[in-house]
C-alpha positions in Angstrom: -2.2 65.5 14.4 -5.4 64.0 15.1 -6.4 64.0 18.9 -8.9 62.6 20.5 -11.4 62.0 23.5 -11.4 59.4 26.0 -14.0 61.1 27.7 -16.2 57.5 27.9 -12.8 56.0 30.0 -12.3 59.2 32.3 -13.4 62.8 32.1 -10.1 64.8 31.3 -8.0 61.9 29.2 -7.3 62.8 25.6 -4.8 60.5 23.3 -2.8 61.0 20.1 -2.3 57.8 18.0 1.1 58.0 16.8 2.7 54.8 14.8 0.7 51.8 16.0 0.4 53.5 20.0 -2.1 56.1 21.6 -0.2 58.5 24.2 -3.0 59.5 26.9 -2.9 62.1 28.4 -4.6 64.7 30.0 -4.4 69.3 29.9 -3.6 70.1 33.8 -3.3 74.0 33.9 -1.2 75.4 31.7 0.8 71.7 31.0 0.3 68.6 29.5 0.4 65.9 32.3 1.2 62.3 29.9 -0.5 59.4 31.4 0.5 56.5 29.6 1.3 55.0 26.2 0.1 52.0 25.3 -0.5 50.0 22.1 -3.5 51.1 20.1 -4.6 47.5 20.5 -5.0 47.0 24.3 -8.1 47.5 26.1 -7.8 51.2 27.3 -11.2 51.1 29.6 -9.2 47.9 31.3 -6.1 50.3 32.4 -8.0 52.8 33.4 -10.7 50.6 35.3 -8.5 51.0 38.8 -7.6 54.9 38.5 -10.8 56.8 40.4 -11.4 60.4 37.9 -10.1 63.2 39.2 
């Protein structure tokens, strides 16, 4: 599975594109906290541009 960073959007978010979506989410501990899943065509910076980073 191909992961990768959103680093450039918020520090600890990380997404998975899986058929046509990314799943964000982000490693809290010794979980997987999933922030949102979204079409891989939205604007990700845009639904993140409200949430302050953690």
């Amino acid at each position: 599975m191909m992961r990768r960073s959103y680093f450039n959007i918020r520090s600890d978010l990380r997404g998975v594109p899986l058929e046509g979506f990314v799943i964000l989410y982000r490693v809290a501990g010794d979980r997987i906290e999933i922030m949102r899943i979204v079409s891989g065509r939205r604007n990700l910076g845009a639904l993140f541009s409200d949430v302050d980073d953690e």
